[in-house]
N, C-alpha and C positions, 0 to 999 in steps of 0.2 A: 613274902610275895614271890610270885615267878616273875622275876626279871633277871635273862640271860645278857651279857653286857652292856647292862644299863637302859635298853628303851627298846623293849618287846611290848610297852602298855600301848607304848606311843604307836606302833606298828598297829597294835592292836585294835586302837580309837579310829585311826586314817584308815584300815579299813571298814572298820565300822559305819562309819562315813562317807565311805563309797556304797556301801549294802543299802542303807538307808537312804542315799539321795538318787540311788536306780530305781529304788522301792517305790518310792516317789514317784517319779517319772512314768514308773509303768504302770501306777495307779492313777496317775491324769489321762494315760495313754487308755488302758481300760473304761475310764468314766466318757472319754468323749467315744469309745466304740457303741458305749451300752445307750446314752443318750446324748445325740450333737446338738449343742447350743452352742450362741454366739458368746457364751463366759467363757463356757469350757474349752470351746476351742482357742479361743484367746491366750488363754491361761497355759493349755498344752504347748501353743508355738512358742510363746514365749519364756515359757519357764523350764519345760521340757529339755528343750535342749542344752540349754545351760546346766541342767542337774545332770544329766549324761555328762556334759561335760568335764563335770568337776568331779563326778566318780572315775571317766577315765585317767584323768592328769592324778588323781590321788593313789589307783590303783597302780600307774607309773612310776610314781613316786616311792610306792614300797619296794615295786618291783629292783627298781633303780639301786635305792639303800643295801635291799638283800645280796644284788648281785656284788657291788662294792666291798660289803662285808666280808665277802665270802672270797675276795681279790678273782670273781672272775674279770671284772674291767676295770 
């Protein structure tokens, strides 16, 4: 397998997991453009932003490990 000290998969999944819950988000954001109902809209405010969320805090998360690794902080 490609693993350079030890947890490049794990790097790997976490951002996978941000790709995917944007992916998300921008496909609620798309659906309530093309047709506004009171689900979709519902479902956008509320879930939308939490999946933004948790792709940000995950893409910091790597960001964070990579920089550590590498001893810049």
């Amino acid at each position: 397998m490609n693993q350079e000290k030890g947890r490049p998969l794990t790097r790997t999944l976490v951002l996978r997991l941000a790709i995917v819950s944007t992916a998300i988000a921008v496909a609620l954001a798309l659906a309530l453009l093309i047709k506004e109902t009171a689900y979709v809209f519902s479902v956008f405010m509320f879930i939308g932003p939490v999946l933004l969320l948790i792709a940000v805090l995950l893409l910091g998360f790597v960001i964070f490990k990579e920089l550590r690794a590498k001893q810049v902080i």
